[in-house]
C-alpha positions in Angstrom: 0.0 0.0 0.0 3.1 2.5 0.4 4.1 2.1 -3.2 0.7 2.2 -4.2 -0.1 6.0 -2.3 2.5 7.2 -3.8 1.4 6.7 -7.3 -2.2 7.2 -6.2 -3.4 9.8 -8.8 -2.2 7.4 -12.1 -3.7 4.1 -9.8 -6.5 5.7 -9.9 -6.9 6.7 -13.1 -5.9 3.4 -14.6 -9.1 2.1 -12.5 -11.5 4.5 -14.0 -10.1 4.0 -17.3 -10.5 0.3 -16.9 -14.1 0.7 -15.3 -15.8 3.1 -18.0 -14.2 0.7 -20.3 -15.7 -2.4 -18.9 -18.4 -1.2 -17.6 -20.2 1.5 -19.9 -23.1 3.5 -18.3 -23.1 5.8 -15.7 -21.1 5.1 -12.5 -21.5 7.3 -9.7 -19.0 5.3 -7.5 -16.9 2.3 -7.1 -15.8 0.4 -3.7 -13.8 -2.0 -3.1 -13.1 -4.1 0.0 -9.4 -3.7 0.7 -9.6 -5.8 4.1 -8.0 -9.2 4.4 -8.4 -11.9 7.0 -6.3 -14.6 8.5 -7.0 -16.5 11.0 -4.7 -19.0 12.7 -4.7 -21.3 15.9 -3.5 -24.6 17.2 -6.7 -26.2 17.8 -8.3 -27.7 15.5 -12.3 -28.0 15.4 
């Protein structure tokens, strides 16, 4: 994510780009779920 926020502006743009292309029509927004989840233990169920 460091790299990334530091080239935010062209990341960003690359996405829209690849989103009008994809997707034609009117967008009003686009999320994304950026979360990851790991879970880990030594007991099994």
């Amino acid at each position: 994510m460091d790299t990334l926020s530091k080239c935010q502006k062209s990341v960003l743009d690359a996405m829209r780009s690849y989103v009008v292309k994809t997707y034609p029509g009117s967008i009003g927004y686009v999320l994304y779920d950026v979360t990851t989840l790991y879970f880990e233990t030594d007991k099994e169920d």
